[in-house]
C-alpha positions in Angstrom: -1.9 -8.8 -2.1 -0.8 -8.1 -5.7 0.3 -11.1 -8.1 2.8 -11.1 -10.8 2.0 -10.4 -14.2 0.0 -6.5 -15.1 -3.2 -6.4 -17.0 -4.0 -3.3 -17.7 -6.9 -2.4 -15.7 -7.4 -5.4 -13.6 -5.8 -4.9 -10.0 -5.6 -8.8 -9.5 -2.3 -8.4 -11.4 -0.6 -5.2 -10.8 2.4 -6.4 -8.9 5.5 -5.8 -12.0 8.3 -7.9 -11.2 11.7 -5.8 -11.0 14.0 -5.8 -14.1 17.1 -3.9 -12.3 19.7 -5.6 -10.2 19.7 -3.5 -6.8 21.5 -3.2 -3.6 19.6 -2.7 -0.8 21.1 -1.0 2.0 20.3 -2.6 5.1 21.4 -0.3 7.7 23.0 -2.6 9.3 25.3 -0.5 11.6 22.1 1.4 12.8 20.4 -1.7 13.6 23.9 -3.4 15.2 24.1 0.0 17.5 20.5 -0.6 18.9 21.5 -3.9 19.5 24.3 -3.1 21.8 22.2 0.2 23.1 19.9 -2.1 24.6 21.7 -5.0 25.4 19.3 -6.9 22.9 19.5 -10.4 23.1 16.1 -11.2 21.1 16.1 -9.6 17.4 13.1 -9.8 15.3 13.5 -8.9 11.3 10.6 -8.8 9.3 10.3 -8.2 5.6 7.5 -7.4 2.8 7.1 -10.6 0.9 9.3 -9.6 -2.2 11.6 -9.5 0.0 11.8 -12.5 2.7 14.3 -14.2 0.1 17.0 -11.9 1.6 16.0 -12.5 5.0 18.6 -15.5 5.7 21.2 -13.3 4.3 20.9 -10.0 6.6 20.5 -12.3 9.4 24.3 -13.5 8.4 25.1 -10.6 8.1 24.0 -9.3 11.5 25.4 -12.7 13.4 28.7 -11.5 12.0 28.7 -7.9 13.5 27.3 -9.1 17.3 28.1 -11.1 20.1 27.2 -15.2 20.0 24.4 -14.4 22.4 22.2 -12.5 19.8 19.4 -14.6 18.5 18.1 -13.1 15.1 14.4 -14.7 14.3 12.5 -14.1 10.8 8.8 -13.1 10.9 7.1 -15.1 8.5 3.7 -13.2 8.6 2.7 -12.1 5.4 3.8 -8.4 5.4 2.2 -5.9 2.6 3.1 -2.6 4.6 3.8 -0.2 7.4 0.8 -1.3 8.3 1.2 -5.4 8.8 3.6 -5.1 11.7 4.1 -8.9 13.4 2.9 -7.7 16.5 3.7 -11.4 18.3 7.0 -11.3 17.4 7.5 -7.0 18.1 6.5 -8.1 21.4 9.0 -10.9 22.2 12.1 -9.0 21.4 14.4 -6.7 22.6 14.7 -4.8 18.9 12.1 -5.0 16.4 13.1 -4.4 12.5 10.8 -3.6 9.7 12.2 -3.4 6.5 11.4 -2.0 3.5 8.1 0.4 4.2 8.2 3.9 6.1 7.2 4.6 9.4 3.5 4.8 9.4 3.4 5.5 13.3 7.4 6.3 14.8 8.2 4.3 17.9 11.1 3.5 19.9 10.2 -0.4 19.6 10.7 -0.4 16.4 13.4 0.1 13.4 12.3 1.1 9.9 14.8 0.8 7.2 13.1 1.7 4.2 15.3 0.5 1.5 14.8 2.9 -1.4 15.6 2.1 -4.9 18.6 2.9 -6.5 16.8 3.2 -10.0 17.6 6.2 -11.6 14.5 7.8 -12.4 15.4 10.6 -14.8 15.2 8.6 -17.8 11.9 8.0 -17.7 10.7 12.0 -16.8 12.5 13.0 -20.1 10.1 10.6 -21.7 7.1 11.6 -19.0 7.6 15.9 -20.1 6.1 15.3 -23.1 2.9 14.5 -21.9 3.0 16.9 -19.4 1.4 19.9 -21.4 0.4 22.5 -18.5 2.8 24.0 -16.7 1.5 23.3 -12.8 2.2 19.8 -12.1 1.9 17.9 -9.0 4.7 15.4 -7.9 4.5 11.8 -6.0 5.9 9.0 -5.8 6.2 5.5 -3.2 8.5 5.5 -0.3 11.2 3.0 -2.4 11.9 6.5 -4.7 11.4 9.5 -1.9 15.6 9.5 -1.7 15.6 11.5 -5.1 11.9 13.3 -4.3 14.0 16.4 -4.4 16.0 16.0 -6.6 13.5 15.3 -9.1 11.1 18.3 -8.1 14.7 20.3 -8.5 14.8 18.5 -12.0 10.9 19.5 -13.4 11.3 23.1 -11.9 15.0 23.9 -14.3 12.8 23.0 -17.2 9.9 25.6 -16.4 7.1 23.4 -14.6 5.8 24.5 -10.9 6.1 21.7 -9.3 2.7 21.4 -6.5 3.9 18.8 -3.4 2.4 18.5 -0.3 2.8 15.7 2.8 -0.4 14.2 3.2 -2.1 13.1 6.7 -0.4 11.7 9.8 -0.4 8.0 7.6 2.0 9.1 5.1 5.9 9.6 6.5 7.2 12.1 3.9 5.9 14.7 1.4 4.8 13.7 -1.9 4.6 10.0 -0.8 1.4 7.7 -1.7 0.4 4.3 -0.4 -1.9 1.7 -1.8 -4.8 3.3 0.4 -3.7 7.0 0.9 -3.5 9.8 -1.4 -3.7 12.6 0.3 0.1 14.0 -0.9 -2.1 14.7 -4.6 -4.3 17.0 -2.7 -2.9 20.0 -4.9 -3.8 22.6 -7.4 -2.7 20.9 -10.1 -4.9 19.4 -12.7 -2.1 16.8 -13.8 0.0 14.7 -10.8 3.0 12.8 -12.0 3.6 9.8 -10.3 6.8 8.8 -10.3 6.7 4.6 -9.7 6.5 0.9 -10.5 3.2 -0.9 -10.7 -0.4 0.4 -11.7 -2.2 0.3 -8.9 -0.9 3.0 -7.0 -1.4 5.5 -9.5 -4.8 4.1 -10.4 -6.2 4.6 -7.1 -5.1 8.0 -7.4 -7.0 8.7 -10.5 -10.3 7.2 -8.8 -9.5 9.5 -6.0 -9.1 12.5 -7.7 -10.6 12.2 -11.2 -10.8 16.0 -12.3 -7.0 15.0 -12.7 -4.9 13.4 -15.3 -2.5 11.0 -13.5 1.0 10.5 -15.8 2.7 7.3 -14.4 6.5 7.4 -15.0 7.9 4.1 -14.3 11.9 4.0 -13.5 11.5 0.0 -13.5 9.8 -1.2 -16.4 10.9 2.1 -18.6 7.5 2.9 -19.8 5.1 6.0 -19.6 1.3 5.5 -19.4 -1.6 7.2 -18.4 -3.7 6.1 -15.5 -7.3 5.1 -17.4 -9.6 3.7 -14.4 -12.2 3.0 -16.8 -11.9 -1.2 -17.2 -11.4 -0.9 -13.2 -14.5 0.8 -12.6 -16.3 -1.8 -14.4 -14.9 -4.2 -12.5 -16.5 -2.2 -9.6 -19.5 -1.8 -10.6 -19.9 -5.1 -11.3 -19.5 -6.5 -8.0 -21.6 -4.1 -6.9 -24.3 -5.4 -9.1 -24.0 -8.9 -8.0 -24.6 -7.7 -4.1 -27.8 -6.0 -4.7 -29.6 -9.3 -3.9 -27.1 -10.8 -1.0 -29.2 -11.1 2.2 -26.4 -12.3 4.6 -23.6 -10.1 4.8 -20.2 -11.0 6.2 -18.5 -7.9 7.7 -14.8 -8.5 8.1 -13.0 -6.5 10.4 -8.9 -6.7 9.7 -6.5 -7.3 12.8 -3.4 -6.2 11.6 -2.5 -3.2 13.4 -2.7 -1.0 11.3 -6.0 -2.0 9.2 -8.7 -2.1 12.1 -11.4 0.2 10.9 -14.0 -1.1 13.6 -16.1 2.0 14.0 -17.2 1.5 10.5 -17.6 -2.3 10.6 -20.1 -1.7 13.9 -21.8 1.2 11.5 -22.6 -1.9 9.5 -23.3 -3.8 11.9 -26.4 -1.8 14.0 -27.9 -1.0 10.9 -28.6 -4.6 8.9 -29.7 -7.3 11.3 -28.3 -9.7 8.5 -24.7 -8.7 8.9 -22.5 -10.9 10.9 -18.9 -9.4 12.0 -15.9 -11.7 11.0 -12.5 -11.2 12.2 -9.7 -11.9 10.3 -6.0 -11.5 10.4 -4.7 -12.5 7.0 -8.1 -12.2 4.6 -8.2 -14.6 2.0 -10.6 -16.6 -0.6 -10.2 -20.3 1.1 -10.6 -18.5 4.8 -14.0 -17.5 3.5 -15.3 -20.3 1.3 -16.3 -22.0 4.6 -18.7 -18.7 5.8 -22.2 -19.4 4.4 -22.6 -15.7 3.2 -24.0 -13.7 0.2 -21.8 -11.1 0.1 -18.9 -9.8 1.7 -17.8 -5.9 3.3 -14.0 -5.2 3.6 -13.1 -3.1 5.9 -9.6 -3.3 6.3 -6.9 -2.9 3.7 -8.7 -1.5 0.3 -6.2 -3.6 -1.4 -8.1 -6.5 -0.5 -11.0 -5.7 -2.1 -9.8 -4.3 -5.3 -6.7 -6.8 -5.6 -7.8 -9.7 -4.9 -12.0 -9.2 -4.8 -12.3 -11.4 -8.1 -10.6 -14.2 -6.4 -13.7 -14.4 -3.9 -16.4 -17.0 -4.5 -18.9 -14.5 -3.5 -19.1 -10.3 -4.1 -16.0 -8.2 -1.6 -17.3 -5.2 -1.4 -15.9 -1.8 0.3 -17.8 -0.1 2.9 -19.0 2.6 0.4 -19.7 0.1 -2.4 -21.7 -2.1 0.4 -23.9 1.3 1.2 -24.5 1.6 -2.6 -25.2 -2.2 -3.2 -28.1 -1.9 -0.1 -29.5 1.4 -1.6 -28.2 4.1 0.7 -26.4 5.9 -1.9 -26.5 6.0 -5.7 -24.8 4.4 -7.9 -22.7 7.2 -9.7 -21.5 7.6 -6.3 -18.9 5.1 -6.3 -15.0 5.6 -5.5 -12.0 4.8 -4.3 -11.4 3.3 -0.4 -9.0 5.2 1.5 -7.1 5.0 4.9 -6.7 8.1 7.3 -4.8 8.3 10.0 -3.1 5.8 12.4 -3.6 3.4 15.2 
């Protein structure tokens, strides 16, 4: 949902294009050998959207190493996660492969190659140490770095820190990994969490959810050590907030995608406000929702939406928790972060 080009403090534009060259490794013999496991004559491939470029290429690739019969097809469906599986096209072939996210849920339908970074991150942690005062320090990172997760916790302990990691819920694949809406992993006795990552937002998030903590971003990317201040983001927050507090039509939108449907809390809405009309939406964007004659809007699928892209929107996105403050069942100073748990 993210765009090019990092303000700091504004989620529209947290998105940091990459400044290393890397090689991707595509798995390809993995993906080849399910193939001829299953006789597959239908291949899907989908990728996140920094990535589609390479799709043409892989499906080369993949021609090259299987029999004539093999049809490869490209998703084009947006893709911003583990989450935003093309479930159409999962379900019209033989092998299904999702590239570039972990598994959120494991299945034998489908293939998840990851592709993790070859960045070398220890650069950047001799720069991060020195902001890292205390000697307990908690250690995460996105699932593009968790190939040197060890290595790195291995690399804090030889110079005296305990290092505090911890897999999060059943959403999160490995331990000490974040997403953009889960942050369970920093659930830790630590009062300072390194995050080890490109982009803002992640670690931003982070600090809303857990803000007795100082978050340290290490970025391995775009070389450069910062500390997570939510405070312009907040007002940001608040500010849409604000502008709800006189919407009388409410447009509830309930996400789709597979892994974003959060339905129970969009009927909680629902029941209680006889003004609230439930949307549903696949891809949720500004021009889908010019047409809807609302006040105000409730997201309740991907957080990202919301505090991405929420600016973009001609009328007040809220989250679930922001709509119950913006209506007056809960106070103000109650405001933070939205959060996935658990799977489909």
């Amino acid at each position: 949902m993210s765009q090019d080009g990092a303000t700091e403090g504004d989620l529209r534009n947290t998105g940091m294009s990459l400044k290393h060259d890397r090689e991707w490794d595509y798995e390809l013999d993995r993906i080849v050998e399910a193939i001829e496991e299953r006789d597959a004559t239908k291949v899907g491939l989908q990728f996140p959207e920094g990535l589609k470029r390479r799709g043409p290429a892989v499906a080369d690739d993949l021609r090259e190493l299987c029999d004539d019969d093999v049809t490869f097809m490209l998703s084009g469906q947006p893709c911003y996660g583990a989450c935003d599986l093309d479930t159409y096209l999962m379900r019209r072939t033989d092998v299904f492969v999702h590239f570039g996210h972990s598994p959120m849920k494991e299945s034998d339908n489908i293939i998840y190659v990851p592709l993790f970074s070859n960045v070398d991150p220890f650069p950047i942690l001799e720069e991060a140490v020195d902001e890292l005062p205390e000697e307990e320090v908690g250690l995460v990172t996105t699932a593009q770095h968790m190939n040197r997760f060890e290595e790195m916790v291995e690399w804090l302990e030889e110079r005296g820190y305990d290092v505090h990691t911890r897999r999060g819920d059943d959403r999160l694949t490995y331990e000490g990994q974040v997403l953009g809406c889960n942050y369970a992993s920093a659930d830790i006795d630590a009062d300072q969490v390194l995050y080890v990552g490109g982009g803002k937002f992640h670690p931003l998030g982070l600090a809303m959810e857990h803000p007795e903590k100082k978050v340290l971003i290490a970025d391995p990317v775009n070389n450069v050590v910062t500390v997570a201040d939510t405070e312009k983001f907040m007002k940001q927050r608040y500010g849409a907030v604000h502008r709800a507090m006189d919407a009388e039509k409410w447009g509830v939108i309930f996400c789709t995608k597979i892994g974003q449907g959060r339905m129970e809390i969009a009927e909680s809405i629902i029941e209680d406000n006889d003004d609230a009309y439930l949307i549903t939406m696949d891809e949720v964007t500004p021009d889908r929702l010019r047409n809807f004659d609302m006040d105000a809007f409730v997201n309740t699928g991907c957080p990202r939406i919301t505090t991405d892209d929420g600016p973009r929107f001609h009328k007040p996105m809220l989250t679930p928790q922001e709509y119950r403050i913006a209506v007056g069942d809960e106070p103000l100073d109650s405001l933070s972060f939205d959060t996935f748990h658990g799977t489909w």
